[in-house]
C-alpha positions as CSV (number, residue, x, y, z in Angstrom):
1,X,91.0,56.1,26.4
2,X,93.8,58.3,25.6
3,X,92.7,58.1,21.7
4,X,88.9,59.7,22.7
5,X,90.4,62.2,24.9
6,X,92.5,63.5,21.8
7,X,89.4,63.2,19.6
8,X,87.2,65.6,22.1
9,X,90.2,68.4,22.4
10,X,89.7,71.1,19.7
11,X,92.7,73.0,19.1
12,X,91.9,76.9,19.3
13,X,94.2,78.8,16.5
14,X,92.4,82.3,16.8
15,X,95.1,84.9,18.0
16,X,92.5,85.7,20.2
17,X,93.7,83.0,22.5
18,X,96.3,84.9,23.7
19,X,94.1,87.4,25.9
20,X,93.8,86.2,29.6
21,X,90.0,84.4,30.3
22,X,89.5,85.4,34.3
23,X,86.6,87.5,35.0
24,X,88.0,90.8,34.7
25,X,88.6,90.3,31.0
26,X,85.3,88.2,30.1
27,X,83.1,91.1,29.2
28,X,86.3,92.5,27.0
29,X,86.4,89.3,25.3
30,X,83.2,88.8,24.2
31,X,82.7,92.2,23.1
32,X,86.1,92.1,21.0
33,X,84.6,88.7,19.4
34,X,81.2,90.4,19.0
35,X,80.2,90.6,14.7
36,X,78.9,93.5,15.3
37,X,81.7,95.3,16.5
38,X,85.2,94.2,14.2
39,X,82.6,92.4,11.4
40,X,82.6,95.5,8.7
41,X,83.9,93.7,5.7
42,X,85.1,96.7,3.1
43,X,85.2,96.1,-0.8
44,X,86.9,98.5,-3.5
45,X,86.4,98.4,-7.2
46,X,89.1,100.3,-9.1
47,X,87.0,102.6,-12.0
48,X,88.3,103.8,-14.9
49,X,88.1,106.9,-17.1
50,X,85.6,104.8,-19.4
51,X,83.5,104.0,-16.0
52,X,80.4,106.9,-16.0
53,X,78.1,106.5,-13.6
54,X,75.4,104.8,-14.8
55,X,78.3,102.1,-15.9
56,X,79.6,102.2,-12.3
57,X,76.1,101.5,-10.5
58,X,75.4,98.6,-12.3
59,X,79.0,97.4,-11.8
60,X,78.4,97.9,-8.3
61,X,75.3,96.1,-8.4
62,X,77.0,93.0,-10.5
63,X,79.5,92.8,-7.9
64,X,77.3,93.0,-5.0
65,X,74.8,90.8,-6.6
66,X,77.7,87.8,-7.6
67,X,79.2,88.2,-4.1
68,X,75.9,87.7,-2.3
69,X,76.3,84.3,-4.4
70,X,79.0,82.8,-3.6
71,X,79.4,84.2,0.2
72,X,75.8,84.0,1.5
73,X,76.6,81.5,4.1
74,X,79.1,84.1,5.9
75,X,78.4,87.2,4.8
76,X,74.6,89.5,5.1
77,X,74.0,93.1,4.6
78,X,76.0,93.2,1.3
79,X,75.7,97.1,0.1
80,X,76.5,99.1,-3.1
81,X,74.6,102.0,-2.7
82,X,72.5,104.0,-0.4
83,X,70.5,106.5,-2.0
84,X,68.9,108.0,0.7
85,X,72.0,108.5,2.8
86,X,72.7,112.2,2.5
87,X,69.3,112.8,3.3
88,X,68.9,110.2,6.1
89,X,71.8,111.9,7.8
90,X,71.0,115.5,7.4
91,X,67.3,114.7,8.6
92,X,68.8,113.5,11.9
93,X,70.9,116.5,12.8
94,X,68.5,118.9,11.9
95,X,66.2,117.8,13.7
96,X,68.1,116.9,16.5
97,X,70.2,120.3,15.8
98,X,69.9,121.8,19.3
99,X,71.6,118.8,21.3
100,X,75.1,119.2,19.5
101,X,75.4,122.5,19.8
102,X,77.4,124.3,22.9
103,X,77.0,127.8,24.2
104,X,80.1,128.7,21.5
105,X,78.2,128.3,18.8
106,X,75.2,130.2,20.2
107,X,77.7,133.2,20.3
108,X,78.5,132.1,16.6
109,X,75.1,132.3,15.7
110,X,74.5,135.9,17.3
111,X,76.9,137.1,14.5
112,X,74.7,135.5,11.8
113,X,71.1,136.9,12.9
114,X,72.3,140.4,12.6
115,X,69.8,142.0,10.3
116,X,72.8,142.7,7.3
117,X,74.0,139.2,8.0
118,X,70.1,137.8,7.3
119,X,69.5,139.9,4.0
120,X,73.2,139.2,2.5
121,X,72.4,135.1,3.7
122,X,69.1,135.5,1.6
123,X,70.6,137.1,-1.2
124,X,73.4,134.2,-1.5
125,X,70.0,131.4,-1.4
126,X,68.2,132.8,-3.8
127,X,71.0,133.0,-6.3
128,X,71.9,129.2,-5.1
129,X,68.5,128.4,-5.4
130,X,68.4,129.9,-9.2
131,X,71.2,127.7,-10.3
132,X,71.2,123.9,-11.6
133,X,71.4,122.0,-8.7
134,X,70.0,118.6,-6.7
135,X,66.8,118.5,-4.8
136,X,68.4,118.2,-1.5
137,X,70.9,121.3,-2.2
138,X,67.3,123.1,-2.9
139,X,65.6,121.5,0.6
140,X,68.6,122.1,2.8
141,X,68.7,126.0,1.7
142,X,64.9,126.3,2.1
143,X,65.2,124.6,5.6
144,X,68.0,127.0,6.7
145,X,67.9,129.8,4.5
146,X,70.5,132.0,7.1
147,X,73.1,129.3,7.0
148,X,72.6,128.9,10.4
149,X,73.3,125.1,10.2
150,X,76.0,125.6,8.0
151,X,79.5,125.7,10.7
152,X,78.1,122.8,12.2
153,X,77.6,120.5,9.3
154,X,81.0,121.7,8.2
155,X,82.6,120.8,11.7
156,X,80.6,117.2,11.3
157,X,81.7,116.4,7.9
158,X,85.3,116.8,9.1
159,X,84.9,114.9,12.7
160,X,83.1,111.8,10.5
161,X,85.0,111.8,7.2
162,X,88.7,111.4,8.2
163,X,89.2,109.5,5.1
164,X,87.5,112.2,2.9
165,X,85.3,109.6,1.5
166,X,82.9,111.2,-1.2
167,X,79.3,110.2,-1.3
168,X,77.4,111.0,-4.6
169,X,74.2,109.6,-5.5
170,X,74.2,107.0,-2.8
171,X,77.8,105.4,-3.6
172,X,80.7,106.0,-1.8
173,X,84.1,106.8,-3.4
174,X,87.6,107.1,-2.3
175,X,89.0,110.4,-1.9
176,X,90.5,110.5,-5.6
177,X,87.3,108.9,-6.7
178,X,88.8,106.2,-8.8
179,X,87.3,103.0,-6.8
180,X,84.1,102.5,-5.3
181,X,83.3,101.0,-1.9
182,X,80.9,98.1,-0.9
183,X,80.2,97.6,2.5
184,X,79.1,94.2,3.9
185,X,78.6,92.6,7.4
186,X,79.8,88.8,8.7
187,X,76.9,86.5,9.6
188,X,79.6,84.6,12.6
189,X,80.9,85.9,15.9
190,X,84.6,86.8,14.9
191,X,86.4,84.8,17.6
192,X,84.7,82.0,15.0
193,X,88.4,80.5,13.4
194,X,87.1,78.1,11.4
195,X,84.6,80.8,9.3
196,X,87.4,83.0,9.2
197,X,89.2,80.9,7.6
198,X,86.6,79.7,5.2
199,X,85.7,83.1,4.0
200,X,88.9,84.1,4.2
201,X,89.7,81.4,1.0
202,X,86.1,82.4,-0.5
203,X,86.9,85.8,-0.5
204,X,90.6,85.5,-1.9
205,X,88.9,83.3,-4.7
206,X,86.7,85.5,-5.7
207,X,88.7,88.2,-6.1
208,X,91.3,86.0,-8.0
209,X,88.5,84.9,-10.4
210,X,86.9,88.5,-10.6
211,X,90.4,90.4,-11.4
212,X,90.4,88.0,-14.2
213,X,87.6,88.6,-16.1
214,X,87.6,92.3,-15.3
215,X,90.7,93.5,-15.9
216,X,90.1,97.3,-15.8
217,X,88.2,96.8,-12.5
218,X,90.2,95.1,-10.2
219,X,88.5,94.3,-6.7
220,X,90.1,94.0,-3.6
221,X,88.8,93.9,0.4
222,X,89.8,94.6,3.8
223,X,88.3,93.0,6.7
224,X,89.2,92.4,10.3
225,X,88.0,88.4,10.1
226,X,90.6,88.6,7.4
227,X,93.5,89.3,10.1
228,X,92.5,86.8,12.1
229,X,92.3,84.6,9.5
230,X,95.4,84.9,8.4
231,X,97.1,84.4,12.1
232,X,95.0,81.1,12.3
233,X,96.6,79.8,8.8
234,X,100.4,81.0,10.4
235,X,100.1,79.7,14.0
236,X,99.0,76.1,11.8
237,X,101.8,76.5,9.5
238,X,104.5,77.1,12.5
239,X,102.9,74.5,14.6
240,X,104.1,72.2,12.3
241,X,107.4,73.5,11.2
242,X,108.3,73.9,15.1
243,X,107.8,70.4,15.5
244,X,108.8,68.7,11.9
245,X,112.2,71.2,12.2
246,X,112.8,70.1,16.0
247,X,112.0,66.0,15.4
248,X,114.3,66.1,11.9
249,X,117.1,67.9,13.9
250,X,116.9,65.8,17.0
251,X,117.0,62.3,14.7
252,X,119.8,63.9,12.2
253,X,121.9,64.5,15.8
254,X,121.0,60.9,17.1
255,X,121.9,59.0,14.0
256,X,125.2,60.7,13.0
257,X,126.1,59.9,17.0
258,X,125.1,56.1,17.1
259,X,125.1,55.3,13.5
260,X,122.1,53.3,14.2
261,X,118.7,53.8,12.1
262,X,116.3,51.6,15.0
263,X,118.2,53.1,18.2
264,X,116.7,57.4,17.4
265,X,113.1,55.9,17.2
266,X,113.2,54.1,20.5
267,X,114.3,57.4,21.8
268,X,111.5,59.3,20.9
269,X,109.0,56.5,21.7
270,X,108.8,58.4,25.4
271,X,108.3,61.6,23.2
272,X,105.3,60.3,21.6
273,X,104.0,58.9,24.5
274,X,104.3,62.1,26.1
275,X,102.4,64.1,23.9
276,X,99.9,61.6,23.2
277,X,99.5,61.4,27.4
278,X,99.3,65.0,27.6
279,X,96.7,65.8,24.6
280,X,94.5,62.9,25.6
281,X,94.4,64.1,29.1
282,X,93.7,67.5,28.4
283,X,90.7,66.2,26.4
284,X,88.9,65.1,29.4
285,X,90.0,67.7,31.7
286,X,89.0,71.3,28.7
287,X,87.2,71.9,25.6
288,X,89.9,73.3,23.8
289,X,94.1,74.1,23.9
290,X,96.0,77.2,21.9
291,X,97.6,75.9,18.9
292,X,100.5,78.6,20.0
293,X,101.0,76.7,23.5
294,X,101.4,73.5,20.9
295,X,103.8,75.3,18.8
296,X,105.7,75.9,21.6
297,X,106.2,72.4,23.0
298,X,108.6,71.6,20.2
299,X,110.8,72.5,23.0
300,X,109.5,69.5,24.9
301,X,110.9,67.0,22.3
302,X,114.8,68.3,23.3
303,X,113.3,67.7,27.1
304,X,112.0,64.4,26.9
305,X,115.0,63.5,24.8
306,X,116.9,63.6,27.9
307,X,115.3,61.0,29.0
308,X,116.0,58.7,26.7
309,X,120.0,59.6,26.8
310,X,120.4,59.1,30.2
311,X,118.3,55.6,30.0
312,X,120.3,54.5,27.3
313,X,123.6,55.8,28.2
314,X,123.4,53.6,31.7
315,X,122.3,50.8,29.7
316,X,125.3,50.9,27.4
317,X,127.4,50.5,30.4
318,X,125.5,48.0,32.3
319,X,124.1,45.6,29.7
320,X,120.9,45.4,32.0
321,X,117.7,47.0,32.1
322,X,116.6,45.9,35.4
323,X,120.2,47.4,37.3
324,X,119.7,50.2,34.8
325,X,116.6,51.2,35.8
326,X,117.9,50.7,39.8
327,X,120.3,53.3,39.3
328,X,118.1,56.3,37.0
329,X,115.0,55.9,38.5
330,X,115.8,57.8,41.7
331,X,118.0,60.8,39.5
332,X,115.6,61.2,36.8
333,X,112.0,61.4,38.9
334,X,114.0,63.8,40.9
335,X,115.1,66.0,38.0
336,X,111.7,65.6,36.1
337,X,109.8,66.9,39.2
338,X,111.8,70.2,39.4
339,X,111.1,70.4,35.5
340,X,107.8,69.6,36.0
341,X,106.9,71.9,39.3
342,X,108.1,74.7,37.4
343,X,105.7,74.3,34.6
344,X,103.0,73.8,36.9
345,X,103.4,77.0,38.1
346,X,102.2,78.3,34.6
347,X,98.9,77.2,35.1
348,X,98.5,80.0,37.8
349,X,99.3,82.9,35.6
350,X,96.2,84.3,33.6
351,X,97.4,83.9,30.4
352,X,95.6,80.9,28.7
353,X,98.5,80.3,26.7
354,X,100.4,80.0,29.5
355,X,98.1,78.0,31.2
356,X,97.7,75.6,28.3
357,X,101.5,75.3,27.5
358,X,102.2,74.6,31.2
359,X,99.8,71.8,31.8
360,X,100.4,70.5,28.3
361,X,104.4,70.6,29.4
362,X,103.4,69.4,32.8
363,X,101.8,66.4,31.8
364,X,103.9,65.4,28.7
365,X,107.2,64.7,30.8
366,X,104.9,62.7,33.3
367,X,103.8,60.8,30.7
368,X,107.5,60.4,29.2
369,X,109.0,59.8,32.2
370,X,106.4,57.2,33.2
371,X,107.1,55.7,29.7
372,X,111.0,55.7,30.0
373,X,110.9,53.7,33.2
374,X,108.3,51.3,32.6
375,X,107.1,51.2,28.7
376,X,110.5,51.7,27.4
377,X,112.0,48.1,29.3
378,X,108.8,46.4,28.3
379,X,109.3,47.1,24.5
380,X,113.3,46.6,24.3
381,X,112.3,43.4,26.1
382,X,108.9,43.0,23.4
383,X,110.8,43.0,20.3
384,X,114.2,41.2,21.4
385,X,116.5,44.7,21.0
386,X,119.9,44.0,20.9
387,X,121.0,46.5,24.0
388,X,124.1,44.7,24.8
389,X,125.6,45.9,22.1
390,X,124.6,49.6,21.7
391,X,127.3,51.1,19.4
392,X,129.9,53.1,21.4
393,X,130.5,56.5,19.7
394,X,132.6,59.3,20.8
395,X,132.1,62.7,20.3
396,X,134.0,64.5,17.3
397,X,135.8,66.7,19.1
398,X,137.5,67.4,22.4
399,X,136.2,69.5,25.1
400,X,139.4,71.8,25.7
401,X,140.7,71.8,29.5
402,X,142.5,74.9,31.0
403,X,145.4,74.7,32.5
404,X,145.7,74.6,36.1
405,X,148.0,77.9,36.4
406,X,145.0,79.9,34.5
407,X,141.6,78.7,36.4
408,X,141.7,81.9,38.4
409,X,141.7,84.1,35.3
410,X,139.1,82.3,33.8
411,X,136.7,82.3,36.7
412,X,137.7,85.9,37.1
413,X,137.0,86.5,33.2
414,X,133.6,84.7,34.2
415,X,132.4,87.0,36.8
416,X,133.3,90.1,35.1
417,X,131.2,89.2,32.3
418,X,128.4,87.8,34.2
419,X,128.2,91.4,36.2
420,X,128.8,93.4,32.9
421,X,125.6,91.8,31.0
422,X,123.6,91.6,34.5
423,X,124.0,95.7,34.9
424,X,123.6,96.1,30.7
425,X,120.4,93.8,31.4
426,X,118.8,96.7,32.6
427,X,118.0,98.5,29.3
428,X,116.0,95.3,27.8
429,X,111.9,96.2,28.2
430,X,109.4,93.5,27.7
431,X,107.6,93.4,25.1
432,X,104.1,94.8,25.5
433,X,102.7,95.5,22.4
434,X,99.3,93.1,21.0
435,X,100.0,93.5,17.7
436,X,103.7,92.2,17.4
437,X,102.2,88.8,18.3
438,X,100.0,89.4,15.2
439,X,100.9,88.5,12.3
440,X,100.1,91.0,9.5
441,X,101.4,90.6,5.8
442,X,102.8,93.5,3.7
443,X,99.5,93.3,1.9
444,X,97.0,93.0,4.4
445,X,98.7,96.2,5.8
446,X,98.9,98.2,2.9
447,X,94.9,97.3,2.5
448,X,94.2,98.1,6.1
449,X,95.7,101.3,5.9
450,X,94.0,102.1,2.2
451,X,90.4,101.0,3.0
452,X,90.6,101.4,6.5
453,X,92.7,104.4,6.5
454,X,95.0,103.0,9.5
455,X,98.3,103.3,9.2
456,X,99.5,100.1,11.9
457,X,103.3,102.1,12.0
458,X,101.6,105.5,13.4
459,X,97.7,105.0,14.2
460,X,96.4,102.5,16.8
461,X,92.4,101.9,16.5
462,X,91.6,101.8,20.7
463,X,88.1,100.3,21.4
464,X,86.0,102.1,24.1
465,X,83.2,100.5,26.4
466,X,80.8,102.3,28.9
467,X,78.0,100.2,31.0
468,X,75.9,100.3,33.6
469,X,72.8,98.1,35.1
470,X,70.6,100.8,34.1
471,X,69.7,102.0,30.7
472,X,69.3,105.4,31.1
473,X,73.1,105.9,33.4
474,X,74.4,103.9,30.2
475,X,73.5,106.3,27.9
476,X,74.4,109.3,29.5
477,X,78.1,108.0,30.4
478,X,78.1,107.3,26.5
479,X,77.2,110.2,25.3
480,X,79.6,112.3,28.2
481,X,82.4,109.6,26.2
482,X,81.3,111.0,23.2
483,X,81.7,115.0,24.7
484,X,85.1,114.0,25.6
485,X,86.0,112.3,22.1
486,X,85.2,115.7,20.5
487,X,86.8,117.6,22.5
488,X,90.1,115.7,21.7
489,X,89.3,115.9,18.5
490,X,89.3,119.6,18.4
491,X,92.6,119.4,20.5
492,X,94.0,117.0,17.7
493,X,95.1,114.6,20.8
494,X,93.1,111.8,18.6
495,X,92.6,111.9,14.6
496,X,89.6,110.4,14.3
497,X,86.2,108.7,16.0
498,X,83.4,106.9,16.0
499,X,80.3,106.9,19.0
500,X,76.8,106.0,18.8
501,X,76.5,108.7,21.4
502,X,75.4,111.6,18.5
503,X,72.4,108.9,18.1
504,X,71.4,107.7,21.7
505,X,71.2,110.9,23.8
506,X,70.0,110.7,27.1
507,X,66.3,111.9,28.1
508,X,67.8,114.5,30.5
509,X,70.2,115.8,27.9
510,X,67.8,116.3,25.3
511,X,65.6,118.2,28.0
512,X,68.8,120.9,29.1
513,X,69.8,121.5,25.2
514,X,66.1,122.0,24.4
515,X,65.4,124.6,27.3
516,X,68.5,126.1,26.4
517,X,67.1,126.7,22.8
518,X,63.6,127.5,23.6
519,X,65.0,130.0,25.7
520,X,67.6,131.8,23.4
521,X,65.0,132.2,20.9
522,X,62.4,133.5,23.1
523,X,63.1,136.8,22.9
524,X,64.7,136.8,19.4
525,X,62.9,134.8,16.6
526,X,59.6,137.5,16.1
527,X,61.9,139.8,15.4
528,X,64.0,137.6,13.3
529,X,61.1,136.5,11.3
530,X,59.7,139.5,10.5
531,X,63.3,140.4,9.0
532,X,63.1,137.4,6.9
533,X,60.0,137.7,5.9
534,X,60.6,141.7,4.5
535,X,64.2,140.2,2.9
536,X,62.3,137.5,1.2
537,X,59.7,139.4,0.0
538,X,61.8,142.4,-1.6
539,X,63.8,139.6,-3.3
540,X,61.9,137.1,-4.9
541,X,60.6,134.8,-2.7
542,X,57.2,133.8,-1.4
543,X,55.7,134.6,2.4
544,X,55.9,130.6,3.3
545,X,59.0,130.0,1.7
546,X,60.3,129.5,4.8
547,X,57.5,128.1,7.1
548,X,59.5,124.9,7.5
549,X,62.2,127.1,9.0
550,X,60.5,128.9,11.4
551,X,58.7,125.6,12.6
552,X,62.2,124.4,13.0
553,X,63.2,127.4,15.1
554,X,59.5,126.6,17.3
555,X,60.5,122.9,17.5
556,X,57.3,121.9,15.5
557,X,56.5,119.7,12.6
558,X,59.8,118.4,11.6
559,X,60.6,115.2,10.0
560,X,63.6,113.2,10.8
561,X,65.1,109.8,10.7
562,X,65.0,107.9,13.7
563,X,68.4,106.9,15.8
564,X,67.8,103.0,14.5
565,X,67.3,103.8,10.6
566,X,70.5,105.8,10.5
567,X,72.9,103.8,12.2
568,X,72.1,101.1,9.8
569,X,74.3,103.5,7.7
């Protein structure tokens, strides 16, 4: 029975574990272990001098192509370029100009529809326009030949670009330009341990095999599964160093005290029924236990071990189990219950951990003491163990007695101390910090803060949620989040952010920012046209150069990316 209860438990080594499971944290958790929200997996290719750019697309496309390969069972949206990004983005904000703009930046823009202001703006596009340049450089002039635009495309670049990435022909560079960055997306939800893991070893593969055949182009990635990943592989490997350090110790102690090779296993026989109690029962009663709450019961075995001194001990001096077990029994369900009561009360806090560690405590020294009293005499008694003669051992050293003239000083010494470190207790503060029961490598940190641009030491990425039953209220608290973002932006109280609310703006919202342009151009843009029309003419350029602008200005006829196609980006 105890064997299929141990079969069904599945042992839970995400560092994820640690976060409490009542209802006030249930949305949080499954929204921090959404893919969609920490699965961005971030690739960099180191380029060379010899690299142009034809030679770096298709080495782009290689590597996307060969990862797709070997990854395709955890990894889907693998990209290497995005040609249309510029223009996908600068579609969307200017068509959508008039909702990011505040009543500052109207005042901004009285300065540049002065008449001298419009002729010297035309001036500066037509020489712009005369000189070697892209197509878009061409269509973003022609769509705002005034500049009007320009501040707040500035302002946006710097708000969305904090690591001064550097997009050119649909591929994204680092700042210095000297590796390339491939995005890609996880195809498992990320509280998903086991597919951590495995991509985490597919991943480190690859690379490995990759920076061996391409020696000038080194890959690396960064990728929050790969945190996790690398906490599941530590909490295994401490699990069982906990435990191998603490049942080696425990033996080592036991055999250089009896001298005896048979007597140390007996003693952990109520150990290993313990555990075996404990896991087995826990099978039947959850689905799962934190590996951490199992790392931490190596400090069981020292408990249980107790058990098995002070049954042994009495047996050394009465040469019989069943007087033996007269005289302990009484003591040792006593002192187990106090033991056990107080991990019971674990399993009320709302820590799973906690709650896993105390029942697995809880029932591990039932189990044991169970054993000790009624297993233990069975298998002496089983397999004829010589108990009589238990060898006698004393301990190596003397425990020093004080003298009777100095027992006051002492216990004075004593409570001195003890109210000297209870007043300098005062200045110790819990530990509250999440990611100091994370483990993070040297390496994985120096990535995070290069591809991810975090710096773990000074910059904390904070996640922020809004909802609401209705749809409508959801949006419009997002996008208020997204007013105050900015505005702590400006005030440099954050360094950076990202919100979908610039993309999902609420009805009403778009209706006040549209009124509010409609009106300021009311009396203004005949005027202004007709002095853009005369500038254009007397320079150069034709009289529907600038139609798309002034259908802009009208709110007519413009084309632009949806919300949907550009936050694929």
């Amino acid at each position: 029975l105890l064997i299929t209860g141990i079969l069904r438990l599945k042992i839970n080594d995400s560092i994820f574990s640690v976060l409490p499971k009542d209802k006030s944290f249930e949305q949080f958790n499954q929204l921090i272990s959404n893919k969609n929200l920490s699965g961005q997996v971030i690739f960099s290719i180191t380029l060379t001098d010899k690299n142009d750019a034809e030679e770096t697309a298709n080495l782009a496309d290689y590597f996307a192509d060969t990862l797709q390969i070997i990854s395709k069972d955890f990894l889907t949206n693998i990209v290497s370029s995005r040609y249309d990004i510029e223009k996908q983005s600068y579609n969307y904000f200017y068509r959508h100009f008039p909702l990011f703009i505040d009543s500052s930046y109207y005042e901004m823009m009285d300065n540049k529809l002065i008449a001298d202001s419009i002729k010297a703006s035309l001036v500066s596009s037509y020489n712009q326009l005369l000189l070697p340049g892209s197509a878009f450089l061409k269509n973003y002039i022609l769509n705002d030949p005034i500049f009007i635009t320009k501040d707040f495309f500035g302002k946006l670049k710097e708000q969305n670009n904090p690591k001064e990435i550097i997009v050119e022909d649909g591929m994204i560079f680092s700042k210095d330009k000297k590796k390339i960055l491939i995005t890609a997306d996880i195809t498992f939800d990320f509280s998903n341990s086991e597919n951590n893991v495995a991509l985490y070893h597919k991943l480190n593969e690859f690379k490995k095999n990759w920076n061996h055949l391409h020696t000038a182009n080194h890959a690396d990635y960064f990728g929050t599964f790969a945190i996790a990943a690398e906490n599941a592989i530590q909490i295994k490997k401490d699990t069982k160093i906990t435990l191998s350090v603490s049942l080696i110790l425990i033996l080592f102690i036991l055999f250089l005290f009896y001298k005896n090779f048979l007597l140390p296993f007996y003693f952990f026989l109520p150990s290993v029924f313990g555990g075996s109690f404990a896991i087995g029962t826990i099978g039947f009663l959850k689905p799962e236990i934190s590996a951490i709450s199992l790392a931490a019961g190596a400090v069981l075995l020292g408990i249980i071990a107790d058990f098995s001194f002070h049954f042994f001990t009495h047996l050394k001096h009465t040469h019989s189990l069943s007087v033996t077990l007269t005289e302990i029994s009484s003591p040792l369900f006593t002192g187990s219950f106090t033991t056990i009561a107080a991990f019971v009360a674990l399993c009320f806090t709302n820590s799973s951990v906690l709650q896993d560690f105390g029942l697995l405590a809880a029932l591990s020294l039932s189990g044991a003491v169970g054993f000790t009293l009624i297993g233990l005499p069975v298998l002496l008694k089983l397999f004829s163990y010589d108990y009589k003669n238990i060898p006698h051992r004393t301990l190596p050293f003397k425990v020093p007695t004080i003298p009777s003239e100095y027992r006051f000083l002492f216990l004075g010494i004593i409570l001195i101390l003890s109210v000297f470190f209870l007043y300098a207790s005062k200045d110790i503060l819990l530990d509250s910090e999440l990611n100091n029961m994370s483990f993070h490598s040297q390496d994985m940190k120096n990535k995070e803060e290069e591809l991810a641009g975090i710096n773990l030491q000074k910059e904390k990425k904070i996640y922020l949620f809004v909802s609401d039953k209705n749809h409508e209220k959801a949006c419009t608290k997002n996008f208020e989040l997204f007013i105050k973002l900015a505005e702590l932006k400006n005030k440099k109280e954050i360094n950076s952010f990202t919100s979908t609310g610039q993309f999902i703006i609420p009805d009403e919202i778009k209706q006040k920012k549209e009124k509010q342009w409609n009106e300021y151009w009311q009396k203004k843009k005949q005027k202004i046209f007709e002095t853009i029309t005369k500038t254009a003419d007397s320079i150069g350029f034709s009289k529907s150069a600038f139609a798309d602008f002034e259908n802009w200005i009208e709110r007519k006829k413009i084309f632009a990316a949806d919300e949907d196609s550009l936050m694929r980006f």
